[in-house]
C-alpha positions in Angstrom: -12.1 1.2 -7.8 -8.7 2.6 -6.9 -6.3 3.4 -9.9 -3.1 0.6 -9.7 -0.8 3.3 -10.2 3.1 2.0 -9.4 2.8 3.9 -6.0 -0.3 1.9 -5.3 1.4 -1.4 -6.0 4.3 -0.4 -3.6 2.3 0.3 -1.0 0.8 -2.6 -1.1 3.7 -4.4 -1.2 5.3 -3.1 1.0 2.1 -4.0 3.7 2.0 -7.2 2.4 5.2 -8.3 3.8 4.2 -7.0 7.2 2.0 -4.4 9.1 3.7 -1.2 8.8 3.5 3.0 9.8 4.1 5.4 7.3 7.7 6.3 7.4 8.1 2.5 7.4 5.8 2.3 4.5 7.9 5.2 3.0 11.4 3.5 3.3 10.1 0.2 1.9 9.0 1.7 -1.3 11.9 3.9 -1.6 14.4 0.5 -1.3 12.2 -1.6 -3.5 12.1 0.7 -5.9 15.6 1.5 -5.4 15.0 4.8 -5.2 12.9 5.5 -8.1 9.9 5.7 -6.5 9.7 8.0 -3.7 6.6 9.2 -1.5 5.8 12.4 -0.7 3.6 12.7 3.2 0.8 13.8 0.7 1.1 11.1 -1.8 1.2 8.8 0.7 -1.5 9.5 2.9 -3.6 10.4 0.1 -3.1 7.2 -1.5 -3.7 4.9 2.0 -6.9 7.2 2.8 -8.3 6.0 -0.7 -7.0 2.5 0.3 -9.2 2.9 3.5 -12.0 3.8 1.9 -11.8 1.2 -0.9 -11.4 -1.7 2.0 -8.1 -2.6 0.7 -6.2 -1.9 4.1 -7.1 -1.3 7.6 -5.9 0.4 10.2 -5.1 -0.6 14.2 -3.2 1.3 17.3 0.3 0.0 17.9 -0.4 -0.8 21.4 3.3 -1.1 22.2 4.5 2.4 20.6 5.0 5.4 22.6 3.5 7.6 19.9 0.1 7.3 19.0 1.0 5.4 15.6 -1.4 3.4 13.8 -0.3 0.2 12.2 -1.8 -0.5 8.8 -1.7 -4.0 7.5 -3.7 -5.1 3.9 -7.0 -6.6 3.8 -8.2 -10.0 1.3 -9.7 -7.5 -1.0 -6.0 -6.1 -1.9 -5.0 -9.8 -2.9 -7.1 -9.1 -6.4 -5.6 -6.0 -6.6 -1.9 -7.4 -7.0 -3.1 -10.1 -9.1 -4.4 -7.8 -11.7 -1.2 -5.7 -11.8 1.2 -8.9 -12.0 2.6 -8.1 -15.2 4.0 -4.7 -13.9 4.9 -5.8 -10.5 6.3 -9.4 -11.1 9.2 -8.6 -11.5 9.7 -7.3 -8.4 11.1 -9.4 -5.8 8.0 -9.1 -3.1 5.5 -10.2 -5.3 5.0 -14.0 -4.7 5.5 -13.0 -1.0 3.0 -9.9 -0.7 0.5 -12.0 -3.0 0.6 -14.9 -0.4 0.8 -12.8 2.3 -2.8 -11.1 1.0 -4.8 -14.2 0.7 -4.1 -15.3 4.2 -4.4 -12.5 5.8 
């Protein structure tokens, strides 16, 4: 199981509000975390590979983008994940949202 560490979280807040890229995935966190938090390319592929490859998140072509972007939206398994870290993430504005946003997707 994937470590929650407060990049983790963001992440997965930030996909829980919508399917996003990574540079939009990079300027969510950095405004939610108003500017505490922010993602290096390697973190943050690094940490959505993992995400991958725990089932957390999946992936899918942006039909409508000229580049060759894949979308990347959260799966039901992340859902648990946010619950176990409410404590920590809470507070943050996104939470109820991303949480309801998990268990229906």
């Amino acid at each position: 199981m994937l470590p929650l560490t407060e990049p983790v979280r963001l992440i997965l807040l930030s996909l829980a509000g919508k399917p996003r890229h990574g540079y939009s995935i990079m300027k969510d966190v950095d405004q939610m975390s108003q500017g505490r938090v922010r993602l290096s390319t390697g973190t943050l592929y690094g940490t959505l590979r993992r995400l991958l490859d725990e089932g957390w998140i999946e992936g899918f072509s942006e039909p409508a983008s000229s580049r060759r972007r894949r979308g990347i939206s959260p799966t039901r398994l992340a859902a648990p994940a946010l619950i176990v870290s409410q404590d920590t993430v809470g507070k943050n504005r996104g939470f109820r949202r991303a949480l309801v946003n998990c268990s229906n997707a």
